[in-house]
N, C-alpha and C positions, 0 to 999 in steps of 0.2 A: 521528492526524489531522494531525497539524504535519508530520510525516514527508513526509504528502501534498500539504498546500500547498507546499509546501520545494519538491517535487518538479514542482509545476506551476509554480513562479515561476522555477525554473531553464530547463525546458521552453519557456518562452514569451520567457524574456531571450535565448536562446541562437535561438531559431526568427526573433527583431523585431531584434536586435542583435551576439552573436558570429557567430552559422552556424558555428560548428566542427563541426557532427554534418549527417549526411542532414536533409531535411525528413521525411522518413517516421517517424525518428528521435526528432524533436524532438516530432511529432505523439503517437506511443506515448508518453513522457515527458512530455507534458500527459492522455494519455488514462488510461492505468494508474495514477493518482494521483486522479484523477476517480472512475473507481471505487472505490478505497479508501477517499474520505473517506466515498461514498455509504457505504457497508458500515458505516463506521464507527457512521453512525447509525442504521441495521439492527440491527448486533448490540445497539447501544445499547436499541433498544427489541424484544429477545429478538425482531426476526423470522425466521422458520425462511428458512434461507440467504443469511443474514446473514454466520455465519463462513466457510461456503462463497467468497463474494463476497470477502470480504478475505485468504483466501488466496491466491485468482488475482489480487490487487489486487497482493499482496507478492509472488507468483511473478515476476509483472510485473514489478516494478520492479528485482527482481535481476535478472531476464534484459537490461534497457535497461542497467541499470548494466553486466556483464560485457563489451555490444556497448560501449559507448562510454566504458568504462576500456582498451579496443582503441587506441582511435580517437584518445582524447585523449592520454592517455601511452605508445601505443606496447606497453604490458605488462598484463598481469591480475595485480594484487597478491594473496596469499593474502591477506594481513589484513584491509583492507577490506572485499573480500566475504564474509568469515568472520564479522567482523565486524556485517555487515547482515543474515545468515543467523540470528546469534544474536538482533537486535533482532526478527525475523520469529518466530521460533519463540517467542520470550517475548512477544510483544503477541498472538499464537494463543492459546498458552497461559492468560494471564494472560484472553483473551475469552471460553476455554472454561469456565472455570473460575468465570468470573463471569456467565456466562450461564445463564437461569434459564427454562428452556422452560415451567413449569408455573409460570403466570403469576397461579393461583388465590389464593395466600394475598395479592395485596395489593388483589382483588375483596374488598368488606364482601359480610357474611356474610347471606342470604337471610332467615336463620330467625326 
């Protein structure tokens, strides 16, 4: 979730103050972070396509980063996006794993 506001305060300094990037640019870079945190409270409360949503949330934000590690330095570093790729596949990971579709045992019991 910090990932994702990180990502919208840069998106919105850079769209009101730098401009180093496209405006279409700047707009995915507040929008794909937007989704993510959404997702993030989705999976939080096990709703089904939840981790769905924050995997296209991360798709997202590695594909802005690769355009605009272009754009800003000229290069696409392996490490960085390597990097972000690991953070993505461990916060997936770490959501799969902690996600609980069968929501019954913390319903009290009928009988």
């Amino acid at each position: 979730m910090l990932y994702g506001v990180y990502s919208i305060v840069v998106g919105v300094a850079d769209l009101i103050v730098a401009a180093q990037l496209e405006w279409w640019a700047d707009i995915w870079l507040i929008g794909a972070p937007v989704m993510l945190v959404l997702s993030g409270a989705f999976v939080r409360v096990s709703m089904p396509g939840g981790l769905a949503l924050a995997i296209g949330g991360l798709r997202a934000l590695q594909s802005i980063s690769l355009h605009n590690a272009g754009h800003q330095y000229g290069l696409v570093s392996l490490i960085p996006e390597l990097a972000r790729a690991i953070q993505a596949v461990s916060l997936v990971a770490l959501a799969y794993f902690g996600w609980d579709g069968d929501r019954s045992h913390t319903a009290p019991d009928a009988d």
